[in-house]
Backbone of each chain as nested JSON, in Angstrom:
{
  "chains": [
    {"id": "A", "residues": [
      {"number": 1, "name": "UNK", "atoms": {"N": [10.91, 131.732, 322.233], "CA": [11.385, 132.406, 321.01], "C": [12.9, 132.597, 321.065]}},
      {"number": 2, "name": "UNK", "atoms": {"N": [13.316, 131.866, 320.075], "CA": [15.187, 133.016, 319.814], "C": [15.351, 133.893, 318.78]}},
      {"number": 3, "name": "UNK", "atoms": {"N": [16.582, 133.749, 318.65], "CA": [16.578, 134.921, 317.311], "C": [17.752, 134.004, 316.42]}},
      {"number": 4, "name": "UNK", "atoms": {"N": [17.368, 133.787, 315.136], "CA": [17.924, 133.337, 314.163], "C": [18.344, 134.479, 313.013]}},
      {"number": 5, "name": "UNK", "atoms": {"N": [19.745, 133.861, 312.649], "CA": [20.369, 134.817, 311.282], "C": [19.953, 134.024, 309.92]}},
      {"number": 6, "name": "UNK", "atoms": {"N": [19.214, 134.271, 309.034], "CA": [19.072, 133.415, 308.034], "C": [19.621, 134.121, 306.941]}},
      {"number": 7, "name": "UNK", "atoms": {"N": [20.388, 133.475, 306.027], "CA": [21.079, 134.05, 304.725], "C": [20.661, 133.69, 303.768]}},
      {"number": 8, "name": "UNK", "atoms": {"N": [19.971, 134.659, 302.525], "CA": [19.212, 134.104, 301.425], "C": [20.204, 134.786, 300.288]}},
      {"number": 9, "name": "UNK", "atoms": {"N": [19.884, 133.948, 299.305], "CA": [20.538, 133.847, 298.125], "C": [19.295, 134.304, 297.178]}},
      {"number": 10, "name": "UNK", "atoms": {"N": [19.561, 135.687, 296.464], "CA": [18.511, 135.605, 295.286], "C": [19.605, 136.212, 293.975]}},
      {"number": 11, "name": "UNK", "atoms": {"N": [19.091, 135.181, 293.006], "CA": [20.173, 135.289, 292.056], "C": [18.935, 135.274, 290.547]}},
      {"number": 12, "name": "UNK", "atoms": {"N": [19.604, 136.234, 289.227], "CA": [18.867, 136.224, 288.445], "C": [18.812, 134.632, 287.781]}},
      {"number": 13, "name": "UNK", "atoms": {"N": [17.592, 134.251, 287.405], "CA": [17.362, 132.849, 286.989], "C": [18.335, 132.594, 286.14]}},
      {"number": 14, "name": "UNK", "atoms": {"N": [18.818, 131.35, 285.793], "CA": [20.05, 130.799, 284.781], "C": [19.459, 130.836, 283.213]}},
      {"number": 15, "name": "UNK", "atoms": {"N": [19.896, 131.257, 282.454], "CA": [19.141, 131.201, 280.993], "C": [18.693, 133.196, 280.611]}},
      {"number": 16, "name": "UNK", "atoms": {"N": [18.388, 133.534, 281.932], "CA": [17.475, 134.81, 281.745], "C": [19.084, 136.051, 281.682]}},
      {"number": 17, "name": "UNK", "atoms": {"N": [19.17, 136.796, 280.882], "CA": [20.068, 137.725, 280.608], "C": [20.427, 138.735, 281.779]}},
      {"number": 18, "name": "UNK", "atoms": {"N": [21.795, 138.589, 282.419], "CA": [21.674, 139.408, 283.47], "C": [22.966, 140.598, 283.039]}},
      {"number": 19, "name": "UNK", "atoms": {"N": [22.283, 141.772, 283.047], "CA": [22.831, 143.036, 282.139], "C": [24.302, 143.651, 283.324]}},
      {"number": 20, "name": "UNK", "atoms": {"N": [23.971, 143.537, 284.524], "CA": [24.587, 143.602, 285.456], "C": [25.579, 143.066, 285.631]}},
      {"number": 21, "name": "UNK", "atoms": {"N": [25.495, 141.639, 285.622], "CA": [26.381, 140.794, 285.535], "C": [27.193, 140.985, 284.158]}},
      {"number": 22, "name": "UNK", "atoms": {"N": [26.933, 141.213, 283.207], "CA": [27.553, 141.37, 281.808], "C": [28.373, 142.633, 281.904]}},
      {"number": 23, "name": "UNK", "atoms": {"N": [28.082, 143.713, 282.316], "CA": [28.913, 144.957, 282.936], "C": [29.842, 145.004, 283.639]}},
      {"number": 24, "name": "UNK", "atoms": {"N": [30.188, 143.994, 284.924], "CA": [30.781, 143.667, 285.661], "C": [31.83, 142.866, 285.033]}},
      {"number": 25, "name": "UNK", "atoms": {"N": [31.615, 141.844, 284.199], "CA": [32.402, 140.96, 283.529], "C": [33.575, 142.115, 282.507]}},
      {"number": 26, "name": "UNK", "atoms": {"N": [32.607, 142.749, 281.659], "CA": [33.103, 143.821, 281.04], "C": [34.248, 144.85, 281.372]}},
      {"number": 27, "name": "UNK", "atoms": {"N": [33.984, 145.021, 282.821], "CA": [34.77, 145.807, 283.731], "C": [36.114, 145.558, 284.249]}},
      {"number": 28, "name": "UNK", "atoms": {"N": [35.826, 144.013, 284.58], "CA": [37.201, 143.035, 285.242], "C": [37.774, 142.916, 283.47]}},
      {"number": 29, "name": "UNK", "atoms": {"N": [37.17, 142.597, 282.645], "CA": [38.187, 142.867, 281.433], "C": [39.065, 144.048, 281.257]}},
      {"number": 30, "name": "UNK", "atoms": {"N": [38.439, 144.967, 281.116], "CA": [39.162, 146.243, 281.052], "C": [39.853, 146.116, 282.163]}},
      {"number": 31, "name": "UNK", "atoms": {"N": [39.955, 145.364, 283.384], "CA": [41.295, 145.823, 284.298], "C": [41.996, 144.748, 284.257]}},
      {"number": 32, "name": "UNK", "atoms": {"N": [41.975, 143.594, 283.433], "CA": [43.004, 143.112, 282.689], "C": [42.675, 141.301, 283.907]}},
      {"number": 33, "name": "UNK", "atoms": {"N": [41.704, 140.814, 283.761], "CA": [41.657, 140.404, 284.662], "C": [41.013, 139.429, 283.46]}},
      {"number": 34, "name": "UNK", "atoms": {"N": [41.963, 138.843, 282.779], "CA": [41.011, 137.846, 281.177], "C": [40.688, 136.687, 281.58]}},
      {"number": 35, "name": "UNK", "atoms": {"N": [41.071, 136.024, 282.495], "CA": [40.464, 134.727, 283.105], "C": [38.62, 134.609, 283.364]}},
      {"number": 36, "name": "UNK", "atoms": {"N": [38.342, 135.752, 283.607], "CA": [36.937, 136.021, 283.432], "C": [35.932, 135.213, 282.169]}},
      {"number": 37, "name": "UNK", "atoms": {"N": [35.251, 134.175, 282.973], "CA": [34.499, 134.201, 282.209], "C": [32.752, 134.402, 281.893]}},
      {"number": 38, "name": "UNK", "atoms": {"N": [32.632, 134.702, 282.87], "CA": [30.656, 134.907, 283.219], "C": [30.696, 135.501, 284.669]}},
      {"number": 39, "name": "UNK", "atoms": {"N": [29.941, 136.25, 284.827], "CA": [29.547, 136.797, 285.992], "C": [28.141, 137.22, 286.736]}},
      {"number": 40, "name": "UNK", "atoms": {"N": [27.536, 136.953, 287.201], "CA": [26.224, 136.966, 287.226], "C": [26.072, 137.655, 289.136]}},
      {"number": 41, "name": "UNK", "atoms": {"N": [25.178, 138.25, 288.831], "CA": [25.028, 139.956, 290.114], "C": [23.542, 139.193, 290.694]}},
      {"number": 42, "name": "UNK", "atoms": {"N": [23.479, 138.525, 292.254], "CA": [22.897, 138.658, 292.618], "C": [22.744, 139.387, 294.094]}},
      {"number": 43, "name": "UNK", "atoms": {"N": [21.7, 139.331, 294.914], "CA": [21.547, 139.554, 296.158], "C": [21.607, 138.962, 297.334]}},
      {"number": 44, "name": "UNK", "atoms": {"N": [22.441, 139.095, 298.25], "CA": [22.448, 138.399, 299.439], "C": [21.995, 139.249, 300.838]}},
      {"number": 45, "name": "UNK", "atoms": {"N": [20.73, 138.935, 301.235], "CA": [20.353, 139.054, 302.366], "C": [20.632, 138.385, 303.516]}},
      {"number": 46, "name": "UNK", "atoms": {"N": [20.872, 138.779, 304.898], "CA": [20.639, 138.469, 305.868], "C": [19.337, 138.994, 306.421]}},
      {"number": 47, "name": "UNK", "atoms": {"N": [19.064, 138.046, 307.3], "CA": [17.756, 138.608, 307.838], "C": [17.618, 137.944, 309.504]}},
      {"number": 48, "name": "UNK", "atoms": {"N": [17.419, 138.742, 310.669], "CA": [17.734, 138.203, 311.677], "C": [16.241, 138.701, 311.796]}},
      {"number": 49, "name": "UNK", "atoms": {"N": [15.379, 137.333, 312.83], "CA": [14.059, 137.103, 313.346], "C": [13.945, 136.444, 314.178]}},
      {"number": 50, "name": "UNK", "atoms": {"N": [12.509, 136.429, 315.051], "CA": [12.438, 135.901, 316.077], "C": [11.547, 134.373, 315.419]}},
      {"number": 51, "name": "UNK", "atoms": {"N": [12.045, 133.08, 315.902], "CA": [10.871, 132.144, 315.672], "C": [11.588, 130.946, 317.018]}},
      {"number": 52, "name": "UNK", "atoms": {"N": [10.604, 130.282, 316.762], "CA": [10.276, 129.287, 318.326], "C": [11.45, 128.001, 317.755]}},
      {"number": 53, "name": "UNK", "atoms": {"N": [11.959, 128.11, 316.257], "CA": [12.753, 127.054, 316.072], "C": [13.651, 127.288, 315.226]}},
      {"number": 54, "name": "UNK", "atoms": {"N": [14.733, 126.977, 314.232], "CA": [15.344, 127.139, 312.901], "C": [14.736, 126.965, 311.948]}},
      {"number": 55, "name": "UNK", "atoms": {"N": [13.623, 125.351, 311.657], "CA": [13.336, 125.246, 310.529], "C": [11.934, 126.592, 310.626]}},
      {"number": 56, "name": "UNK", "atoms": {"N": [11.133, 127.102, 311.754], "CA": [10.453, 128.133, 311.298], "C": [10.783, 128.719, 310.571]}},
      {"number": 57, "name": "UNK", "atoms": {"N": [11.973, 129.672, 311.064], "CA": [12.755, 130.801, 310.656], "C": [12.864, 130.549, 309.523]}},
      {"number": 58, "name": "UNK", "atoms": {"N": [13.583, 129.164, 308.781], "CA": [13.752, 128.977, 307.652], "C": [12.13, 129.135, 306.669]}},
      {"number": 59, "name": "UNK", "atoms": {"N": [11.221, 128.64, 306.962], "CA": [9.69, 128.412, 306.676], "C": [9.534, 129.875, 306.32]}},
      {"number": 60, "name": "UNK", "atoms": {"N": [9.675, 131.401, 307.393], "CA": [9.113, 132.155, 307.506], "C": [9.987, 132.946, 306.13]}},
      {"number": 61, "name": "UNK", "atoms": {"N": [11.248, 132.953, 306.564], "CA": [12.233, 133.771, 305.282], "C": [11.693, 132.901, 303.853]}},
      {"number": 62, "name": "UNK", "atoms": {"N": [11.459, 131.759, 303.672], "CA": [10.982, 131.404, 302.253], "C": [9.831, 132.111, 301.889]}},
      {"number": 63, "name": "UNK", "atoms": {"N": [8.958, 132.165, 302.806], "CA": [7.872, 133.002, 303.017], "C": [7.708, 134.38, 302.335]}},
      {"number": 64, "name": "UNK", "atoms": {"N": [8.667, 135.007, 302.862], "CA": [9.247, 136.545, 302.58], "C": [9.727, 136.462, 301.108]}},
      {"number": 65, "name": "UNK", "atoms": {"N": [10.446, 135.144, 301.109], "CA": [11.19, 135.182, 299.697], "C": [9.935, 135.531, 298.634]}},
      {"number": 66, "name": "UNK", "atoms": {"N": [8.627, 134.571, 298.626], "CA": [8.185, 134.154, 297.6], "C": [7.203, 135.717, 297.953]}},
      {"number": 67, "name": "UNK", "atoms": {"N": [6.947, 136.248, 298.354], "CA": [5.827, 137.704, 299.275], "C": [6.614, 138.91, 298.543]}},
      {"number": 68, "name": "UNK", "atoms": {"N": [7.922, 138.904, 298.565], "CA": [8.023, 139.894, 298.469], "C": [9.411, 140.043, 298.055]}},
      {"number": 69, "name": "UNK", "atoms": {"N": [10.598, 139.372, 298.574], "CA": [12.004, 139.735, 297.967], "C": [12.518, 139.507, 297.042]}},
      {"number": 70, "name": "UNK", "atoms": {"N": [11.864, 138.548, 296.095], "CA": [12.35, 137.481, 294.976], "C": [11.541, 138.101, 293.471]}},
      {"number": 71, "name": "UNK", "atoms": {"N": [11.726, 138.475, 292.663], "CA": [10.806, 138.396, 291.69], "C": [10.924, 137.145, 291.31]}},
      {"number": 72, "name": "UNK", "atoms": {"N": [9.466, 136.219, 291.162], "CA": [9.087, 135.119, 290.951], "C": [9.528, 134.956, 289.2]}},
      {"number": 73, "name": "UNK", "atoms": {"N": [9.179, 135.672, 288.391], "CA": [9.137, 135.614, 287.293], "C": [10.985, 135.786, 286.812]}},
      {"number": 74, "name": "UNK", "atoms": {"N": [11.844, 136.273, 287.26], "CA": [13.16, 136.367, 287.032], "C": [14.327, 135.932, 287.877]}},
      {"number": 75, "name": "UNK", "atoms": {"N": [13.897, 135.696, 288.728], "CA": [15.064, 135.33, 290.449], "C": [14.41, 134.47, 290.758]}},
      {"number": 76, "name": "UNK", "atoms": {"N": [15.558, 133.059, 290.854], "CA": [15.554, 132.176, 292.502], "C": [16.376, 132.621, 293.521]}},
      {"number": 77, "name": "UNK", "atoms": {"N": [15.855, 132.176, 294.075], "CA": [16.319, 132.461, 296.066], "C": [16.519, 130.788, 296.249]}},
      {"number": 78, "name": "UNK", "atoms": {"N": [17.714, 131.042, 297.208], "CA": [18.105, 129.774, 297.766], "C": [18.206, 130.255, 299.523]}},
      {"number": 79, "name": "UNK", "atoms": {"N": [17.709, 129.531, 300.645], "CA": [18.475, 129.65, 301.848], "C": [19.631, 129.364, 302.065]}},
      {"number": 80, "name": "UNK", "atoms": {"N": [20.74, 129.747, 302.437], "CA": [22.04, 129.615, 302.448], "C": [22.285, 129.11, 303.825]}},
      {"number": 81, "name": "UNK", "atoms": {"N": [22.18, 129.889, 304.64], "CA": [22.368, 129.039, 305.96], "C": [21.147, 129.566, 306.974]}},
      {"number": 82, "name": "UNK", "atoms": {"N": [20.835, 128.677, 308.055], "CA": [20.4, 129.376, 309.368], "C": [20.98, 129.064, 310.744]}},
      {"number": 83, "name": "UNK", "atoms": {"N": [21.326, 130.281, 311.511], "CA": [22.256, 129.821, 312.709], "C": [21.716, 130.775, 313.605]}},
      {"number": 84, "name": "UNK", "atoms": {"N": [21.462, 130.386, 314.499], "CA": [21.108, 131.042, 315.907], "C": [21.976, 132.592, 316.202]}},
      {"number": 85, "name": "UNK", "atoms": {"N": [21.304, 133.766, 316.282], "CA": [21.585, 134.743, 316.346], "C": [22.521, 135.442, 317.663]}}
    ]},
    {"id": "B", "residues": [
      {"number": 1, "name": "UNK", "atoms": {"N": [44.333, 124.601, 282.356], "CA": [43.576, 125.56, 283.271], "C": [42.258, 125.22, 283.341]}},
      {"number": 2, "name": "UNK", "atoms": {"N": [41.15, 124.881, 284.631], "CA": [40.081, 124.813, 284.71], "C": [39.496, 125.689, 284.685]}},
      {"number": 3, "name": "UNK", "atoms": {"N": [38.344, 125.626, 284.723], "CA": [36.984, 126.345, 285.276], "C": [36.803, 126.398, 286.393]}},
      {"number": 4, "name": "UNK", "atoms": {"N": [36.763, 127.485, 286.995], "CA": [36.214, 127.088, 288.728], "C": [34.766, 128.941, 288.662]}},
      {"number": 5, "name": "UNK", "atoms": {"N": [34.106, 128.071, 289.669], "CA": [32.924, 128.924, 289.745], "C": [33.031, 129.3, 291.379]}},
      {"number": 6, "name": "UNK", "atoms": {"N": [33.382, 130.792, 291.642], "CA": [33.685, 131.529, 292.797], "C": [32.399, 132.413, 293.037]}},
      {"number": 7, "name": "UNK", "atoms": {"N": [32.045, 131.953, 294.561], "CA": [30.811, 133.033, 295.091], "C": [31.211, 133.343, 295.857]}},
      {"number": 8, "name": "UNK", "atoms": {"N": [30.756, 134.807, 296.014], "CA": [31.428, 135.992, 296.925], "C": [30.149, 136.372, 297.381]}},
      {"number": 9, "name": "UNK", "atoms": {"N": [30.059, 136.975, 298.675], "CA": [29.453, 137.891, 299.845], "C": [29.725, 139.667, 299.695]}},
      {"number": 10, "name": "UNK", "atoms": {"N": [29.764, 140.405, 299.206], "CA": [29.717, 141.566, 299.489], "C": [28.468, 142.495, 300.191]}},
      {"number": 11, "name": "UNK", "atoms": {"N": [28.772, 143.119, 301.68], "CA": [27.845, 143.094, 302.578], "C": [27.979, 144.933, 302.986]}},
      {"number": 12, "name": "UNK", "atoms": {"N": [26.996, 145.346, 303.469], "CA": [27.684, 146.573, 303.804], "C": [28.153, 146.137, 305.424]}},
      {"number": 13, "name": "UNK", "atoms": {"N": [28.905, 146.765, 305.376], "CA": [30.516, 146.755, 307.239], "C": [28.963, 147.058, 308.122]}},
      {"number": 14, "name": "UNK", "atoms": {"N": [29.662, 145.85, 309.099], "CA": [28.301, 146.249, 310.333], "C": [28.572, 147.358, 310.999]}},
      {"number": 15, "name": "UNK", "atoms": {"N": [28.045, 147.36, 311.783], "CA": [27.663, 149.4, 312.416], "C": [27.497, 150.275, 311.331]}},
      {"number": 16, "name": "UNK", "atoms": {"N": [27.677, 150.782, 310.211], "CA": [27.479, 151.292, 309.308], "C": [25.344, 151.033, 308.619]}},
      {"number": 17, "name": "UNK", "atoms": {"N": [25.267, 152.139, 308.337], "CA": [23.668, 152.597, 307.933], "C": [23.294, 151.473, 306.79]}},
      {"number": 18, "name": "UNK", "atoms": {"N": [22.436, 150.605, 307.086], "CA": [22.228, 149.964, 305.753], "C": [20.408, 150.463, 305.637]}},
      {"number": 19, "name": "UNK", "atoms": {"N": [20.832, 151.275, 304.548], "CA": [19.003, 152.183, 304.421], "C": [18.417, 151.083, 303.484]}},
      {"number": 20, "name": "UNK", "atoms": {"N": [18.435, 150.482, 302.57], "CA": [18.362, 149.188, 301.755], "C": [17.769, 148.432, 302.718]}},
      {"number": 21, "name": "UNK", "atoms": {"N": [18.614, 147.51, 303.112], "CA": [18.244, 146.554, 304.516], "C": [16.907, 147.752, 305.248]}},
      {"number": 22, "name": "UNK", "atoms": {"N": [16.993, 148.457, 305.87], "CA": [16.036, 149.19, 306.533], "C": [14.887, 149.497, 305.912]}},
      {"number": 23, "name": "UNK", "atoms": {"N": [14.602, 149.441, 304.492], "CA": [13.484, 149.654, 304.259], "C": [12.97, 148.4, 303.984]}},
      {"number": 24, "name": "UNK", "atoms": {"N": [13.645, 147.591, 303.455], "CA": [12.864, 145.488, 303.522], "C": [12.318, 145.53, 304.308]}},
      {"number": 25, "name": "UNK", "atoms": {"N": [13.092, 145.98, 305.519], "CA": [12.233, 145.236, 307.546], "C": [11.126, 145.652, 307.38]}},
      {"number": 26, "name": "UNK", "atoms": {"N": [10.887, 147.749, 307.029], "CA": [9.954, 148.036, 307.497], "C": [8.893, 147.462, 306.172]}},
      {"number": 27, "name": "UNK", "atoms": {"N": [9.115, 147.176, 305.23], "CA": [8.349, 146.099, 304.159], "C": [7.937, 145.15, 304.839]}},
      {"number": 28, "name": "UNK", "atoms": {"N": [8.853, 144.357, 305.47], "CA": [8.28, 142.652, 305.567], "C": [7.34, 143.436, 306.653]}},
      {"number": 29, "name": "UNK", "atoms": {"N": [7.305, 144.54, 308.042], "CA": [6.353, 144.148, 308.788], "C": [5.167, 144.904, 308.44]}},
      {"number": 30, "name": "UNK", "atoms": {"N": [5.442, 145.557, 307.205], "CA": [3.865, 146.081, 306.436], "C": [3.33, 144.929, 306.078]}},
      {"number": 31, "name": "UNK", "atoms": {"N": [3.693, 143.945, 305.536], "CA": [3.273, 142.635, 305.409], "C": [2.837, 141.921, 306.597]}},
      {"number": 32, "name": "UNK", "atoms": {"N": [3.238, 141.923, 307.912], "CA": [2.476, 141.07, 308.592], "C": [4.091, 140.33, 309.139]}},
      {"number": 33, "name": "UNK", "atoms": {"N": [5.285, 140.399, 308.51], "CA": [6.371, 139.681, 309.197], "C": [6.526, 140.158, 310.64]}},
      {"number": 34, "name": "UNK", "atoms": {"N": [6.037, 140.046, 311.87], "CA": [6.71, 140.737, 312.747], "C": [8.042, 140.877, 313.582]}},
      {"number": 35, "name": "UNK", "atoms": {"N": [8.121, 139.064, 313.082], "CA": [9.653, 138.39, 313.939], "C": [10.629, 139.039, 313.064]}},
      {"number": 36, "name": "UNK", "atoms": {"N": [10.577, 139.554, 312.38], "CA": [11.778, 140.666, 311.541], "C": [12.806, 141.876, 312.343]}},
      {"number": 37, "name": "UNK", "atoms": {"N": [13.312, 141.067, 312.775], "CA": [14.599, 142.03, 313.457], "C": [15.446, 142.972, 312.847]}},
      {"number": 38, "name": "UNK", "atoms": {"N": [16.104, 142.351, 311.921], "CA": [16.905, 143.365, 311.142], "C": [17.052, 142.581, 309.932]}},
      {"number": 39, "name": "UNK", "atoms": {"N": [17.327, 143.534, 308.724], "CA": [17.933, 142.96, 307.762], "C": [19.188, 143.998, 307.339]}},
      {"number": 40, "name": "UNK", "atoms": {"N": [20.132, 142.965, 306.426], "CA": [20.958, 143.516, 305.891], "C": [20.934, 143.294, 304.388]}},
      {"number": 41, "name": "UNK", "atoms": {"N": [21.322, 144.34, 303.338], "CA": [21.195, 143.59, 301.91], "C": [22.668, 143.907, 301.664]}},
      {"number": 42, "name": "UNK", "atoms": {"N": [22.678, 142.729, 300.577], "CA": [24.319, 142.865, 300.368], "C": [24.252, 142.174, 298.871]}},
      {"number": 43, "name": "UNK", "atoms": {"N": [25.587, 142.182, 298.594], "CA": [25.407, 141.085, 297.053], "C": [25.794, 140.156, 296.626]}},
      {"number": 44, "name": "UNK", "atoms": {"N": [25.642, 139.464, 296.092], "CA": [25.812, 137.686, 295.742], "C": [26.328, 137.579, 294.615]}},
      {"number": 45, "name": "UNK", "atoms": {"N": [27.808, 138.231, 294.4], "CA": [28.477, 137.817, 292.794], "C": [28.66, 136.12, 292.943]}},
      {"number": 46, "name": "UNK", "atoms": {"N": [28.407, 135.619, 291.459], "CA": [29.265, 134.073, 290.889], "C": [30.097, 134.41, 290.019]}},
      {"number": 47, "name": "UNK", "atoms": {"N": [31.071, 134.182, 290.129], "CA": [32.292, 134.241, 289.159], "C": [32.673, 133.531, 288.433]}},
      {"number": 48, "name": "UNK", "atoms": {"N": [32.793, 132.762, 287.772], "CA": [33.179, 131.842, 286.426], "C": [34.167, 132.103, 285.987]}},
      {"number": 49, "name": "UNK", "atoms": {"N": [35.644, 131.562, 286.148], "CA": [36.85, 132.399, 285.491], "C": [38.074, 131.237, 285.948]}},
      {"number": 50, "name": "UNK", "atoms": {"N": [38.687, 131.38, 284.582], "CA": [39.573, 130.165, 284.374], "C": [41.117, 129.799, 285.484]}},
      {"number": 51, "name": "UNK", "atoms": {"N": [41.493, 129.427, 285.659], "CA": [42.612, 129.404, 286.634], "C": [43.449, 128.172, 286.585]}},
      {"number": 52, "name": "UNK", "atoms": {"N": [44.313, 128.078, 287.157], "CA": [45.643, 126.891, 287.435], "C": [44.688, 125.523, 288.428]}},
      {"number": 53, "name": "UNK", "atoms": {"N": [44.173, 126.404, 289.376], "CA": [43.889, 125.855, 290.664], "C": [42.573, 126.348, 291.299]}},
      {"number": 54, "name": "UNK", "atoms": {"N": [42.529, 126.049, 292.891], "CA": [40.785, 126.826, 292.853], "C": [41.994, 128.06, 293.917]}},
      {"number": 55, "name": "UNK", "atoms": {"N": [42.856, 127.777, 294.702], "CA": [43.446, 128.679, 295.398], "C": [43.951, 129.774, 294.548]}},
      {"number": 56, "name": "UNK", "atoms": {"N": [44.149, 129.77, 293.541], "CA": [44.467, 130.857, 292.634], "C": [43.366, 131.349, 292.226]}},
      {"number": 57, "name": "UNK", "atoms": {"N": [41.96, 130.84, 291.691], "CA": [41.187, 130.78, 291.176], "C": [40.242, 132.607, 292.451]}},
      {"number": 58, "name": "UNK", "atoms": {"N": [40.139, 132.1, 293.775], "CA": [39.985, 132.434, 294.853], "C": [40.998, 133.789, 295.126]}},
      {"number": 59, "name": "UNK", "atoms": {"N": [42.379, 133.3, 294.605], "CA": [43.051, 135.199, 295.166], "C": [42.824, 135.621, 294.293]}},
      {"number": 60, "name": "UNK", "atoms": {"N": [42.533, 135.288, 292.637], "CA": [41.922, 136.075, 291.918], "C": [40.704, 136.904, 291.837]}},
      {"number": 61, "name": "UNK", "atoms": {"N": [39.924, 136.106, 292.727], "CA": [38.586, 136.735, 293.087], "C": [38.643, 137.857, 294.211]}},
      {"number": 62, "name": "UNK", "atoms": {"N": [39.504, 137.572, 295.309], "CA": [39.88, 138.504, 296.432], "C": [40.368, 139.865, 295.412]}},
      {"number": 63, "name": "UNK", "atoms": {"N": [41.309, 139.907, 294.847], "CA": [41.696, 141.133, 294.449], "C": [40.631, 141.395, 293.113]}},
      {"number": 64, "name": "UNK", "atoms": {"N": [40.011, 141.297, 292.255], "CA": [38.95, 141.516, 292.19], "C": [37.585, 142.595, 292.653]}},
      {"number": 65, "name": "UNK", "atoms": {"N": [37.498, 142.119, 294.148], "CA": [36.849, 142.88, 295.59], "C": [37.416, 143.736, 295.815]}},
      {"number": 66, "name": "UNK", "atoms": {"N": [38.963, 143.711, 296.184], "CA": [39.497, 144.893, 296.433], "C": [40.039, 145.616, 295.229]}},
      {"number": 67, "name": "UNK", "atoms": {"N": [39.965, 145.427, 294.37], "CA": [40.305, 146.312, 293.067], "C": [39.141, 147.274, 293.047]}},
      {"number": 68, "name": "UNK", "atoms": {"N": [37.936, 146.226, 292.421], "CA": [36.641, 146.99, 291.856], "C": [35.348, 146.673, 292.495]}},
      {"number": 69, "name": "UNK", "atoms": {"N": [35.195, 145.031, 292.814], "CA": [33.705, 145.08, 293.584], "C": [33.801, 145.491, 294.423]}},
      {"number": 70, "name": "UNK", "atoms": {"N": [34.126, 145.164, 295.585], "CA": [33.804, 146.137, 297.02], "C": [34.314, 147.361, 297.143]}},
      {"number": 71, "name": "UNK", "atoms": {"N": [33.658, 148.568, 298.318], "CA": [33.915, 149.515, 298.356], "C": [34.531, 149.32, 299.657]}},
      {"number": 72, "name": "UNK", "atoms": {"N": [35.794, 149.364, 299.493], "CA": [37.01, 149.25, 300.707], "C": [36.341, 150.172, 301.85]}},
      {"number": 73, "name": "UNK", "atoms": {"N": [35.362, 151.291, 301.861], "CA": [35.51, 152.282, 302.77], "C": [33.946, 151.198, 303.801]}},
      {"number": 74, "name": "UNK", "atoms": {"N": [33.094, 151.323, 302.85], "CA": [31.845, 150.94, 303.482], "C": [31.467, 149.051, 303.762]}},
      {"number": 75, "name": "UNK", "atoms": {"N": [32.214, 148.545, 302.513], "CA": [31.789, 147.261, 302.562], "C": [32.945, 146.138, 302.794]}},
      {"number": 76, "name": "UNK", "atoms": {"N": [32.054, 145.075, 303.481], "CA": [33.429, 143.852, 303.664], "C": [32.948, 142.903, 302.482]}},
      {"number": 77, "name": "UNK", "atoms": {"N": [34.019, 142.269, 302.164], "CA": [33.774, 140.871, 301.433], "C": [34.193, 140.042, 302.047]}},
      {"number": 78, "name": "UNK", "atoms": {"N": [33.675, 138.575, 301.571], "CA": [34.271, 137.071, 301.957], "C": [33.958, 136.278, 300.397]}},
      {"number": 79, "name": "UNK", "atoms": {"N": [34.815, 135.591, 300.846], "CA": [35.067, 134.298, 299.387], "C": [33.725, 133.142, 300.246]}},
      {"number": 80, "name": "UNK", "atoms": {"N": [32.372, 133.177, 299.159], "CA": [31.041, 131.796, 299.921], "C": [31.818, 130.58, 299.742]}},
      {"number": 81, "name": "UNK", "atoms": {"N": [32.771, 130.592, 298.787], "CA": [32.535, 128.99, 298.153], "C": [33.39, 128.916, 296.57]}},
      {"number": 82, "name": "UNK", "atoms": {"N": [34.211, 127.83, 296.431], "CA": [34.843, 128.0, 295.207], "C": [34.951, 126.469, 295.12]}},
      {"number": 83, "name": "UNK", "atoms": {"N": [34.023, 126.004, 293.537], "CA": [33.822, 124.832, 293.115], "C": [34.577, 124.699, 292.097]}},
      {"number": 84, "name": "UNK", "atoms": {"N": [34.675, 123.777, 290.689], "CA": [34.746, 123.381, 289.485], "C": [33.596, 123.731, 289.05]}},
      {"number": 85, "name": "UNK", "atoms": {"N": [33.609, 124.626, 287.659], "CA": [32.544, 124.914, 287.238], "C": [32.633, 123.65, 285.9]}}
    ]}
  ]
}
């Protein structure tokens, strides 16, 4: 067993209205920052685990993604990287 | 002036309490994850915003972080990645 850092990407789906992201955009306007043009608020996890390889680790965090961290119906998740802990 | 599409990392500062991250872990191993070591949650802005260049495009996004997204006291940022949108 080692220990792997895996970095997931969960971001609200493209098309689906992200209110967060629209606030934020809103915000950098008001501080004068007009180059702005879209902004979209997702989540980035790390997650450090034990598995016998990388692509596990990777296997197990998709795992997690689709179980439990991701709402299926509004968020994709992407793996971003995995590197030995 | 292009388009360039900037992703940022905002994480909470390691050694610092991440209760967020701490309640996922103890989630994933109510689930059955046991290789779950630690997690951290953090956030995954995309930026979309017009510029000269992507290096401008990028210190625009840095001060940005330190203006308004990140919280200078608790959290670090990093620049993920700066494409052509």
């Amino acid at each position: 067993m080692s220990r792997y850092r895996v970095a997931v990407h969960i971001v609200p789906r493209r098309g689906l209205l992200d209110p967060q992201g629209k606030a934020v955009a809103d915000a950098l306007h008001s501080l004068g920052f007009n180059g702005v043009r879209d902004v979209r608020v997702g989540r980035h996890l790390v997650i450090d685990a034990d598995a016998p390889e990388p692509q596990s680790a990777e296997r197990v965090v998709r795992d997690m993604c689709a179980k439990l961290l991701a709402n299926p119906v509004t968020e994709d998740f992407e793996i971003a990287n995995v590197e030995q802990a």
